[in-house]
N, C-alpha and C positions, 0 to 999 in steps of 0.2 A: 504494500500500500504506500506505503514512504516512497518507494523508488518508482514506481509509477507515477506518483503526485509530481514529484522532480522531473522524470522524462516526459512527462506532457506539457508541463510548462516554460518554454525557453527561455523567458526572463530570468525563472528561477533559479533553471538550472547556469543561464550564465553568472548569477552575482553567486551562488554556490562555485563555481568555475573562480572566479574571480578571488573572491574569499582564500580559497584552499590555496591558488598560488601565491600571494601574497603572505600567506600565514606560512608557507615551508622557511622562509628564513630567519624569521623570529623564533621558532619552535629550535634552528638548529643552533641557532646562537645561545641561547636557552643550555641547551645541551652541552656544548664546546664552551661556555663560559661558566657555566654552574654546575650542573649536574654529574658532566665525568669528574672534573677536579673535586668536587664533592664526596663524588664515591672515590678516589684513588687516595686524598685526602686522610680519609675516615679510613679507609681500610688498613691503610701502612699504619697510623698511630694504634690503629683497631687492633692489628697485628702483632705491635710491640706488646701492646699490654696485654692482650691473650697469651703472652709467650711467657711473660713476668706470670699474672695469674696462676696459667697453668705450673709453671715451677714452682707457686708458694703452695700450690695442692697437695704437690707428692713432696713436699718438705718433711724434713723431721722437726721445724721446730712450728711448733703450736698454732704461733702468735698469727702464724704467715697464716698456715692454713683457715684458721676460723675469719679472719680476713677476705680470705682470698672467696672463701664459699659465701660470706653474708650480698659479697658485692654479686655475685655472682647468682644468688638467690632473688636477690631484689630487682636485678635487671630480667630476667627471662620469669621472674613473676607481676611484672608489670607490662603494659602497652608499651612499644614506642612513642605514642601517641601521645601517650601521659606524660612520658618520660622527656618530650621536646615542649608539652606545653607547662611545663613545673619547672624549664630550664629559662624558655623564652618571657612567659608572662606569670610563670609564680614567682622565679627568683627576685624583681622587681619589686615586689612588695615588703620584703624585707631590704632592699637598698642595692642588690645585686644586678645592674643591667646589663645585660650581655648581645648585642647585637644580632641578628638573625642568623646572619653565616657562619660565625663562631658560635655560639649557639649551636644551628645544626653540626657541627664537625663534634663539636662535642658529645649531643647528644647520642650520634650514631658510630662514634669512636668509641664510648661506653657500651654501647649493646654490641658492637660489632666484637670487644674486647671479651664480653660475657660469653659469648655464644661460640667463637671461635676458641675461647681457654678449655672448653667440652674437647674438642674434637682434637686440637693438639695435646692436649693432658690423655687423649684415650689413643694419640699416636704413639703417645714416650713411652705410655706403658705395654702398651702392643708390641715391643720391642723385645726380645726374646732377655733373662736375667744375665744368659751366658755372656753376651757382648757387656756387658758391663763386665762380670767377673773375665774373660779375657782383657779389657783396656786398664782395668788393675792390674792383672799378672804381669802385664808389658809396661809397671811404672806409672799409669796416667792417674792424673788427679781425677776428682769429682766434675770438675769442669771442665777439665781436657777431653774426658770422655764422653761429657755430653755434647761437645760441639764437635769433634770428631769420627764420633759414632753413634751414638745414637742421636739426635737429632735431623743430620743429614736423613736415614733412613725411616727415621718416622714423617720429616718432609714428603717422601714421597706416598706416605700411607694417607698424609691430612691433603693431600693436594688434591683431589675430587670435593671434599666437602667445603673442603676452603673455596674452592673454584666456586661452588653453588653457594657458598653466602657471598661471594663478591659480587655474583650474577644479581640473588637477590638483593643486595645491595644495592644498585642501580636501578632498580624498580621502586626500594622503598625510600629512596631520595626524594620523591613525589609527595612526600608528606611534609617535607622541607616549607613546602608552599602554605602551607598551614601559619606558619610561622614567620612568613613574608619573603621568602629565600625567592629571588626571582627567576627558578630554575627552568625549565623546559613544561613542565603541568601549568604551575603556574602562567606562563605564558599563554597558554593556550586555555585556562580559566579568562584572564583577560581578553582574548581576542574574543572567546566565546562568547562573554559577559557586553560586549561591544555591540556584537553580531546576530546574538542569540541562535545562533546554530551549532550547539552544544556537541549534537553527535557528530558534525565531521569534523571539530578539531580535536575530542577526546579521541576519535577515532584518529585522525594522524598522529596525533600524541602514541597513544597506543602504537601504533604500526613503528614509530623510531622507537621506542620502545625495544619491540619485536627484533628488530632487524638488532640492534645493539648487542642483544642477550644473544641471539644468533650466533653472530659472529664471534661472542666470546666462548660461546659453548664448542664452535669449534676451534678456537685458540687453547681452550680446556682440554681439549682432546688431544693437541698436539703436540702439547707441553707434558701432559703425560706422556706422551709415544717418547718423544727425547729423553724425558728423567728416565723410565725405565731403561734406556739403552743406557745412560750416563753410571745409572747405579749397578745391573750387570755387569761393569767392567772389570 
């Protein structure tokens, strides 16, 4: 019914024409100015501190651990949602202003930290005990051995999941616009809110979306094809 109403009307269909090209270069600047530096952003800091995390889990001393789990409890028992609106406009009311885009880096630097310290804490321990008890018998320290052997090969056990929270990660940057981050959704909230033709710019929105995740999915896959070759050597 939509697309009939559209192809019978030529007017229509040409300011819909018109509309959609005008709106691809906003939507991609959008994306090239906010959205991947956002996700690449969030994920490297996201990264470091899922790597700290995960090492204060398997600690022997205490202090790390109950630490390491409360933060770690509290972010994957809460929204993101909540968790960017209690950074952008709770922290504020107490005297804390923190700008939208520092803000989102933050916010999704913390959950990105929470949710990836799972998956590398269950790659270091996936790690057979013998290689540890071998990088002792040849002399290495506690940290010699974790950076030269066990963690290289639990790299390659976390690097599928890591891959899909990066992925997801760049879908859930879209929430950023919540919070005024003038990223690629955002944009195209705006053009929509202008034009009032909602579904063909959530629909382009979506479609670079699509096409983004795509292409990392097979960057995903071919980064594993190498690591594996790299670490059979």
């Amino acid at each position: 019914m939509y697309l009939s109403s559209i192809f019978s009307d030529p007017v229509r269909l040409e300011r819909l024409t018109d509309i959609s090209q005008s709106s691809w270069v906003p939507l991609l600047e959008g994306l090239i100015q906010y959205t991947i530096p956002l996700s690449l952003i969030t994920f490297v800091l996201g990264l470091v501190l899922a790597v700290i995390t995960a090492l204060a889990r398997i600690s022997t001393v205490k202090i790390f651990q109950i630490i390491a789990r409360v933060y770690v409890s509290i972010i994957r028992g809460t929204p993101l949602l909540v968790q960017l609106f209690i950074l952008f406009y709770g922290l504020p009311t107490v005297g804390i202003v923190i700008a939208p885009f520092p803000a989102a880096v933050l916010g999704f630097s913390l959950n990105v930290g929470a949710y990836a310290s799972e998956v590398i804490r269950a790659s270091i321990l996936s790690i057979p005990k013998g290689q540890w008890e071998a990088a002792n018998t040849i002399g290495m320290t506690y940290t010699q051995s974790l950076r030269r052997v066990i963690l290289p090969q639990a790299a390659r056990v976390s690097i599928p999941p890591l891959s899909n929270t990066f992925i997801s990660l760049i879908k859930d940057t879209s929430l950023a616009s919540l919070i005024l981050v003038t990223e690629m959704f955002r944009i195209a909230q705006q053009v929509a809110a202008s034009t009032y033709e909602f579904l063909l710019l959530y629909g382009q929105a979506a479609l670079i979306y699509w096409v983004v995740c795509f292409l990392l999915s097979v960057g995903q896959g071919r980064l594993e094809h190498r690591f594996d070759r790299y670490v059979s050597r």
